[in-house]
C-alpha positions in Angstrom: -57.2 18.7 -38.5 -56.1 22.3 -38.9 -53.4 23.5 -41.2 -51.5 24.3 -38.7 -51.4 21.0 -37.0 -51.0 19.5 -40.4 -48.0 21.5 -40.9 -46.5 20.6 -37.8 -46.8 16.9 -38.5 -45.0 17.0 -41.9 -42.7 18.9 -40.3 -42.2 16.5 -37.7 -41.9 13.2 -40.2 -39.8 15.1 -42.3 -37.3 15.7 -38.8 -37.1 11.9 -38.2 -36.3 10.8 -41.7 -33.6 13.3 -42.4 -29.8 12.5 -41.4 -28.1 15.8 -39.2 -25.3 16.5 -37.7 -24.3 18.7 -35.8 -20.2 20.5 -36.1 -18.9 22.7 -33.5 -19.3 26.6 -34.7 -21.2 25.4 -37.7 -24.1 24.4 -35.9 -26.5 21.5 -37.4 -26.8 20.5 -41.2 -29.5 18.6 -42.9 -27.9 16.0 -45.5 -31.5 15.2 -45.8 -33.2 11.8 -46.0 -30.5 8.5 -45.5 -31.7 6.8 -48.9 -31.0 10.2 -50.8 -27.3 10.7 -48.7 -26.4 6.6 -50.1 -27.1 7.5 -53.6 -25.0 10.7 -53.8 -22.4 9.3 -51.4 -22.0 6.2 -53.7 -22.0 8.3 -57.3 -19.3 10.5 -55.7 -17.0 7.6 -54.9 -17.8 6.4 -58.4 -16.3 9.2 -59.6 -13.6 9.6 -56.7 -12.8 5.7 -58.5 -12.8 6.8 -61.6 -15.5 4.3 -63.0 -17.1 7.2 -64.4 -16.4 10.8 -65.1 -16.7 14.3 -62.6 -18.8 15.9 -65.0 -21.5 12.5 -65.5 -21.2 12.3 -61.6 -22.6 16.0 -60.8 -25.3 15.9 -64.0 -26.4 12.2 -62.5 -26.7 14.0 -58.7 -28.1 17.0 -60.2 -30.5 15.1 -62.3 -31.7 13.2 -59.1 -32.1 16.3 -56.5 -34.4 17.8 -58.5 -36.3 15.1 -59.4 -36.5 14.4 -56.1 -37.8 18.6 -55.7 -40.5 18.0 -58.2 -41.5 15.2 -56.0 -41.4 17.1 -52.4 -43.4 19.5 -54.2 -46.3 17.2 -55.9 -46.7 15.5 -52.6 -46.8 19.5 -51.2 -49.6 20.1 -53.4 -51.0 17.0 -52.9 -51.5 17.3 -49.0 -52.8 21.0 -49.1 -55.4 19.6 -51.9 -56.6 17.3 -49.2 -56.3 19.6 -46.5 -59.3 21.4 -48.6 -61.1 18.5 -49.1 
């Protein structure tokens, strides 16, 4: 398979997992993959109840988008390694 066609698949698996929408004059936004959008959209109304605090909310969803980044890029570097193999 060439890179290029190997590219084009990721891409393409990464298009069906992620949630879009699309606003009028704003065009289309990625909110990303369904599991990630539950976990942020459920710490935000934690905090929106009050159960814990603003600041705990945004260092827990911080803390978890870029562990999730680290990951994206590990499984990156992962399928270029095997691209070479």
């Amino acid at each position: 398979m060439s890179k290029v066609a190997a590219r084009h698949a990721a891409q393409q698996v990464s298009k069906h997992q992620d949630v879009r929408i699309t606003l009028p004059g704003l065009g289309t936004i990625d909110l990303g993959p369904p599991d990630q959008l539950a976990y942020l959209v459920g710490i935000g109304a934690l905090a929106a109840l009050e159960i814990i605090e603003w600041p705990v909310a945004c260092i827990i969803a911080a803390g978890h988008l870029l562990a999730d980044q680290r990951r994206s890029a590990t499984l990156h570097a992962f399928g270029e390694a095997l691209e070479e193999a």
